[in-house]
C-alpha positions as CSV (number, residue, x, y, z in Angstrom):
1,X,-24.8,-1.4,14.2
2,X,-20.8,-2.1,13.9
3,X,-21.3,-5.3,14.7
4,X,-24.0,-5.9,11.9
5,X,-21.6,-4.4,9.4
6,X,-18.8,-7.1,10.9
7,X,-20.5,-10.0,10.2
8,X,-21.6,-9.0,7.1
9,X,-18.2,-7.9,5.9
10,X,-16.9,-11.1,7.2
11,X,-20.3,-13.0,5.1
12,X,-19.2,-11.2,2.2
13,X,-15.7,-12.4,2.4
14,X,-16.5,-15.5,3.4
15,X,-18.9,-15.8,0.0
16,X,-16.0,-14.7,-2.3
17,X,-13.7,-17.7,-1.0
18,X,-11.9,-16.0,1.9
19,X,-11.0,-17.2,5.3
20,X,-10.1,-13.7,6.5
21,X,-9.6,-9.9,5.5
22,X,-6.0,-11.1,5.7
23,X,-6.3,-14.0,3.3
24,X,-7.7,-11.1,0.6
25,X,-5.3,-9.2,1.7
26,X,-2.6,-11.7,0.7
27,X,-3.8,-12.0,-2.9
28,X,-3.8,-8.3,-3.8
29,X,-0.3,-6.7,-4.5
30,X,-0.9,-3.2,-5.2
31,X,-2.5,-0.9,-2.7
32,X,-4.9,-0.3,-6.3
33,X,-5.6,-3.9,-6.2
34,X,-6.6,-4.3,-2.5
35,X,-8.4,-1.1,-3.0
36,X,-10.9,-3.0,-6.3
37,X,-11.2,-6.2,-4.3
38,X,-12.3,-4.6,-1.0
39,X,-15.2,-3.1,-3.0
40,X,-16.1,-5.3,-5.5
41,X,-16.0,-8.2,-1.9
42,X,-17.4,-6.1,0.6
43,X,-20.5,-4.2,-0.5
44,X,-19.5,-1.6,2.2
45,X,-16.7,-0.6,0.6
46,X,-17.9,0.4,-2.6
47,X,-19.0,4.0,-2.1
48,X,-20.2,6.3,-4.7
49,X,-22.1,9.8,-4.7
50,X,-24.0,10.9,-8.2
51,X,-22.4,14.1,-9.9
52,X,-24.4,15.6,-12.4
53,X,-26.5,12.4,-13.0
54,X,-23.9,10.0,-13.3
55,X,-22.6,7.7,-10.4
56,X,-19.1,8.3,-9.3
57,X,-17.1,5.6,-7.4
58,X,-15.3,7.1,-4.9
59,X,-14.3,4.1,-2.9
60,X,-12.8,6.7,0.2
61,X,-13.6,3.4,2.4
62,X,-11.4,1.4,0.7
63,X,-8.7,3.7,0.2
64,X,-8.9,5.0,4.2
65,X,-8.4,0.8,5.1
66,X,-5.4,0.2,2.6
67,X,-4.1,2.8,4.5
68,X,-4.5,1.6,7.1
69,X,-3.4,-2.5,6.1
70,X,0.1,-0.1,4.4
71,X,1.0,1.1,7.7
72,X,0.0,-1.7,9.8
73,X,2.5,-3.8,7.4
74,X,5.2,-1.7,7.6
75,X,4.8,-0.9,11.3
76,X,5.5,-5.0,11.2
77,X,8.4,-4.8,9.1
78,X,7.1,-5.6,6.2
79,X,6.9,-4.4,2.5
80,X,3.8,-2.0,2.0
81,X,1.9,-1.4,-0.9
């Protein structure tokens, strides 16, 4: 199963122009705007529960992996989100 869902994460990167996570990684420059373009890229990312009828986004995926990229970078040095 993990490995279905990292191909097709890589697919759905791959279809949007990137070479890597890394290379959409390098185009966002908020932690907000790594958080939109991992869900509106990768299909897995975009998460959402209905409330009451109405769909509600809650992208936790998204927002657990720039996280993640955040402390990665700075564990490297460099400037996080």
């Amino acid at each position: 199963m993990v490995h279905e869902v990292l191909v097709g994460a890589g697919r759905a990167l791959q279809a949007h122009g990137y070479a890597s996570f890394a290379a959409l990684v390098a185009t966002c420059d908020t932690a907000a705007a790594l958080a939109t373009a991992l869900c509106r890229v990768v299909p897995g990312f975009a998460d959402a529960a209905v409330y009451r009828g109405a769909r509600v986004w809650l992208a936790k995926k998204a927002q657990l992996a720039v996280t993640d990229v955040h402390a990665r970078l700075v564990a490297h040095g460099r400037r996080g989100y």
